[in-house]
N, C-alpha and C positions, 0 to 999 in steps of 0.2 A: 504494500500500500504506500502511496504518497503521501509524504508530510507538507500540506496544504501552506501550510504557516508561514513559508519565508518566501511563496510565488509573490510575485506582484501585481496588483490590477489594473487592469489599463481601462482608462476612461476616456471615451474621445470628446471629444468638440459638442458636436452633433448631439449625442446623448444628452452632454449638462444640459444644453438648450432647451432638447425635448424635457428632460425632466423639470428642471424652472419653467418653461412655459404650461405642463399639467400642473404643477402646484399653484400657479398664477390663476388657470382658470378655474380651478376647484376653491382658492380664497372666496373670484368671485362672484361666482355661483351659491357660494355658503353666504355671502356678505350679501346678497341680491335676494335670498331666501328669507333672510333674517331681517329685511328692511321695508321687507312687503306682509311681513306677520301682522296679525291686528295690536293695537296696544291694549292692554286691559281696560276696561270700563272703572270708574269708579263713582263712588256715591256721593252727589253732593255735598257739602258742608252744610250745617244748619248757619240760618242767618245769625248776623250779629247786630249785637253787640247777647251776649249769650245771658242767658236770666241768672242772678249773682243767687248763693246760696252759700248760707251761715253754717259755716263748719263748726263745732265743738272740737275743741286744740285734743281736750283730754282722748276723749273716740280715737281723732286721729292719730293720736299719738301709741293707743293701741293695736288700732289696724298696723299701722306699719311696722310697730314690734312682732307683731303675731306673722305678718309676710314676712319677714327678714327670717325669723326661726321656720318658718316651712316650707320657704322657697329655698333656705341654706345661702345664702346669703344675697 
């Protein structure tokens, strides 16, 4: 058997070309795919100026200890 390891590979001219131009038209074919997708929809915002509501410090001050221990941090 041949020990493959110390042949050399010869690349022509021709070849690079052909292969940089597949890669080129496969960018733009992917970039052309990807630019014609729809964009998500999303749900309006509610109007503002938003309706204010009276927090209790203490409440919140337990909610967010009680997250912090269950979420881990």
């Amino acid at each position: 058997m041949k020990d493959k390891t110390n042949e050399a590979v010869v690349h022509s001219r021709r070849s690079m070309v052909t292969g940089s131009a597949a890669l080129l038209l496969g960018g733009v074919a992917g970039g052309a795919g990807l630019a014609a997708a729809a964009a998500p929809q999303h749900a309006p915002a509610p109007p503002l100026p938003w309706k204010w509501t009276k927090l209790d410090p203490d409440e919140a001050g337990r909610r967010a200890y009680r997250s912090y221990l269950e979420n881990k941090g």
